[in-house]
N, C-alpha and C positions, 0 to 999 in steps of 0.2 A: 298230748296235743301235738301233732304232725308241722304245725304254722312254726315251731318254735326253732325246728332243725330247718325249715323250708327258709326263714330268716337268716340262720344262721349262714346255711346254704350259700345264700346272696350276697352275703359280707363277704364271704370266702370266695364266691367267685369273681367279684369287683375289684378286690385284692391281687385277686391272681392276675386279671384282665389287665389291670390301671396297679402295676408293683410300684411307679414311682409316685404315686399319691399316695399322700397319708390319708388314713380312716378319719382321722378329724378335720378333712378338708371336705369331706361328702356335705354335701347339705338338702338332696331330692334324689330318691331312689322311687322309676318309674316302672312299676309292674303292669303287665297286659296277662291275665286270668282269664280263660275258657269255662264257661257253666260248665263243662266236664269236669274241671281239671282238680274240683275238689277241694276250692279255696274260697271260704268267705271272708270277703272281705274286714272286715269288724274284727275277726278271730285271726287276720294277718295283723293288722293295724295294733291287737292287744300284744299282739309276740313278740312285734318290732320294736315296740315299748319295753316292755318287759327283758327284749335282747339290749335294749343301748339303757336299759338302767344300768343291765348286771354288767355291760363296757362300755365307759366313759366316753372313750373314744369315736363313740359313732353317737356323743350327744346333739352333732348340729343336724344330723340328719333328718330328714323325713319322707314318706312314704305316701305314694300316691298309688292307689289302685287299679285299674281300669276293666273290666268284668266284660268279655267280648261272647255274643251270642251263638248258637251252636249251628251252623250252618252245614248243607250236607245237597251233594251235586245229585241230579237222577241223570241216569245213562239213559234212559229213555227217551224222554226230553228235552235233556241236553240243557237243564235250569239247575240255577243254586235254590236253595230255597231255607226261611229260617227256621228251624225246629221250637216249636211250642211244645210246654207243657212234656216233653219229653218221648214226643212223637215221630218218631222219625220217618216220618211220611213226606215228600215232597207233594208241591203246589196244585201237582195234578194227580195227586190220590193213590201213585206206587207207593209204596215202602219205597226205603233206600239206607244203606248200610256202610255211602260214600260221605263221610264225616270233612270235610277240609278247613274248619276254624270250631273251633269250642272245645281244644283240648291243649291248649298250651297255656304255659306259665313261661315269661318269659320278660326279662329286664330289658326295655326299651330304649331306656336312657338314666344316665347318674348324673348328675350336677355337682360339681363342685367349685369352692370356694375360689376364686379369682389370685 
């Protein structure tokens, strides 16, 4: 399970980000997830768990998802348009192969303790 280092990932980066805060001052860790990016959420939420059983230290913590849609520009048209179903067809019926959101993972914001 890829969710479990992808977790772990995140502690280690928030760490590195915020050295003068302690891990038991975290209380909301906010992730932004791309439909590309390979992450469901459910199976992050179970690793995050399963990561602050196995350290204490990240028990006040919690984890917010947010699942951002896979959007993709046509140079023809000069439109953003949403990708359905895994089509990468812009609005007005090219293909398009210009992706610019639905592939990042990426910590938005950390909360901690006052």
């Amino acid at each position: 399970m890829h969710e479990i280092s992808l977790v772990r990932n995140i502690f280690r980066t928030i760490e590195e980000q915020f050295p003068e805060s302690a891990p038991e001052t975290i209380t909301c860790i906010y992730l932004r997830a791309g439909e590309l990016s390979n992450v469901q959420p459910i199976l992050m939420q179970n690793a995050f768990e399963a990561v602050v059983q196995d350290d204490p230290r990240y028990k006040r913590a919690k984890l917010e998802v947010e699942i951002t849609p896979i959007l993709v520009y046509c140079e023809t048209c000069k439109k953003t348009s949403e990708v359905k179903q895994y089509k990468f067809v812009c609005a007005c019926g090219l293909p398009t192969k210009n992706v610019i959101q639905g592939d990042e993972l990426l910590i938005t914001k950390v909360e901690f303790l006052n």
